[in-house]
C-alpha positions in Angstrom: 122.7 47.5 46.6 125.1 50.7 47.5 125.5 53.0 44.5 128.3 55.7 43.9 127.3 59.5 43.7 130.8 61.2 41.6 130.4 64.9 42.5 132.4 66.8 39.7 133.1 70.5 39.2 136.6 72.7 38.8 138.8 73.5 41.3 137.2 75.8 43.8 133.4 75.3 42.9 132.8 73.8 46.0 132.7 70.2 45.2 134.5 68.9 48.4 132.7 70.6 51.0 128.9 69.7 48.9 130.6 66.0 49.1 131.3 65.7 52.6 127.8 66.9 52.9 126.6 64.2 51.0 128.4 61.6 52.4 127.4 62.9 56.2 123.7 62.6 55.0 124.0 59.2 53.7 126.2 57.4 55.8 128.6 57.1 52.8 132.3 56.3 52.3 133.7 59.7 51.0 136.7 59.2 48.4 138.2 62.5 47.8 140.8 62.8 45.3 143.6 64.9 46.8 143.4 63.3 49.7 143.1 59.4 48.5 146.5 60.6 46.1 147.9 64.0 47.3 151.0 62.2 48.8 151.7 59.4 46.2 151.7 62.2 43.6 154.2 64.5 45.4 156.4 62.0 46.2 156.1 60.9 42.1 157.0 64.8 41.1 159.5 65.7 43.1 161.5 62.3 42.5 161.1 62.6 38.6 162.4 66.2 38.7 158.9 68.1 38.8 157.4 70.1 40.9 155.7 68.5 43.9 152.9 71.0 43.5 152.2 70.6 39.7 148.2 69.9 39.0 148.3 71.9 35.7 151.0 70.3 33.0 151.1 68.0 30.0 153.7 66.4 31.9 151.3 65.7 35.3 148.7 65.2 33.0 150.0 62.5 30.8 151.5 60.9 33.7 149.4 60.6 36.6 145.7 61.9 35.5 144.7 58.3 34.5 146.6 56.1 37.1 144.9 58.5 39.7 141.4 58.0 38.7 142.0 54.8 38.0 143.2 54.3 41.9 139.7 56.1 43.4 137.8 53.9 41.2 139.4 51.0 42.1 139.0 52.3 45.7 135.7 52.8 45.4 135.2 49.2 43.9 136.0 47.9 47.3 134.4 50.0 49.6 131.2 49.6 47.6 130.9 45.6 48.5 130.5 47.4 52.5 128.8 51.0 51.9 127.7 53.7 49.1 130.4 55.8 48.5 130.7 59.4 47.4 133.9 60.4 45.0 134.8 64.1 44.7 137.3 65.1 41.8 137.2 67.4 39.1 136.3 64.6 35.8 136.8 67.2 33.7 137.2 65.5 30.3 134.8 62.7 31.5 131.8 64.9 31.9 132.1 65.6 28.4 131.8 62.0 27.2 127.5 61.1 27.2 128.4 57.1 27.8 130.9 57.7 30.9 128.5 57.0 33.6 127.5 53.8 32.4 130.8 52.8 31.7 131.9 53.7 35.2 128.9 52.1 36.7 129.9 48.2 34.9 133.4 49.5 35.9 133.2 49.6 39.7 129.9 47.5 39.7 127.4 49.8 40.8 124.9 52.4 40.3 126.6 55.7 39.5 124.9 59.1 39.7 126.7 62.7 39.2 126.4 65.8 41.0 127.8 68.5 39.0 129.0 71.6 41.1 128.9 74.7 39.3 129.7 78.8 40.2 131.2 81.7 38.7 134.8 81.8 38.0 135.6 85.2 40.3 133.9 82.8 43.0 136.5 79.8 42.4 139.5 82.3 42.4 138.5 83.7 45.6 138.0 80.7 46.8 141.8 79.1 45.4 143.1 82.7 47.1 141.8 81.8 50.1 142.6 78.5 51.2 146.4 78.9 49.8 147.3 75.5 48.8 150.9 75.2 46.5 149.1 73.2 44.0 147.1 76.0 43.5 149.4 78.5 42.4 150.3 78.0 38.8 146.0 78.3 38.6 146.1 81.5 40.1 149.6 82.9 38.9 148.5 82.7 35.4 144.3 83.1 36.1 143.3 84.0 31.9 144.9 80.9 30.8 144.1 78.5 33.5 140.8 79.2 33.2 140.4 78.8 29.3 140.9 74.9 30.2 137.6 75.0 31.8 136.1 76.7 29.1 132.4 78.3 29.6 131.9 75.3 32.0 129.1 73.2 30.4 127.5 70.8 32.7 128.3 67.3 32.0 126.8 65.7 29.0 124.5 62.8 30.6 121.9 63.5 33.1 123.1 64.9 36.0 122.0 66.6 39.1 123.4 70.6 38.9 124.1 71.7 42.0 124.7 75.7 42.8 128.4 76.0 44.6 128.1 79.6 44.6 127.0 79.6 48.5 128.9 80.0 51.9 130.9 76.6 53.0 128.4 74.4 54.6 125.1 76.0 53.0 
C-alpha cells in the first residue's frame, strides 16, 4: 500500500530540498506546493486586485490557504492509487492540531507520516535573501513581524520525525 510522507517546516528551513531527497530515495511522487499552485494563485491575485506575490495576508490567507491544500491533497489522492508520494508545504496551523494526521490519512486514503524541518531563524532569512523570490519579500521587508507568525517554532504536536534543516543544500 503507498503511504504519504508531508514534510512541513517555515519558509526557508529547508523542507523542499530534504523533500526532493526523499522522494529521489523512494521512488516517490513529489507534490510541492508552490509549484503544484504557484501559477493558479498569481493569476487569482493579480485578477482580484492583489498582489501576484502576496503569501503573507488575511486576504491570501482567507482566500486561497484552504482551496490550496485542499488541491495537493486531492492531488496526492490520485497519485497515491500508482506511487507513495512526498508533499512539501509549510502546514503551519495543522502541525498544531494532535488528530491532523489521522484525519489526513482517511482523507487521501493512506498512511501519512510527517517530517518536520526545523533551523534557526537567521538561517531561514539567509536563506529567503538568497534565493530572491517576490513572494518572499513582504517576509523579509518586515523580518520582526513575519517571524512572530512562526512563533518559537514548536514541532508539530503528533509524532513526527524532526529533521535538522540547518545544513548545506543537498546534505
Amino acid at each position: 500500500m503507498a503511504s504519504a510522507i508531508i514534510v512541513c517546516g517555515s519558509p526557508g528551513s529547508g523542507k523542499t530540498t530534504y523533500a526532493k531527497r526523499l522522494a529521489a530515495e523512494f521512488g516517490a511522487t513529489l507534490l510541492d506546493i508552490d509549484t503544484a499552485t504557484e501559477r493558479l494563485v498569481k493569476v487569482g491575485l493579480a485578477e482580484s486586485g492583489h498582489s501576484p506575490d502576496d503569501r503573507d495576508s488575511e486576504y491570501f490567507k482567507r482566500t486561497y490557504r484552504e482551496p490550496i491544500y485542499q488541491a495537493l491533497f486531492d492531488i496526492a489522492r490520485e497519485n497515491l492509487a500508482f506511487n507513495d508520494v512526498v508533499i512539501a508545504g509549510p502546514f503551519t496551523k495543522e502541525i498544531r492540531d494532535p488528530g491532523w494526521p489521522a484525519r489526513l490519512s482517511t482523507r487521501i486514503g493512506a498512511p501519512v507520516r510527517v517530517h518536520y524541518v526545523q533551523c534557526d531563524a537567521a538561517i531561514r532569512r539567509q536563506r529567503l535573501l538568497a534565493r530572491g523570490n517576490a513572494r518572499d519579500r513582504a517576509k523579509l521587508e518586515d523580518w520582526d513581524v513575519y517571524i512572530q507568525y512562526y512563533g518559537d517554532e514548536h514541532p508539530p504536536a503528533f509524532e513526527h520525525v524532526l529533521v535538522d534543516g540547518a545544513g548545506r543544500p543537498g546534505q
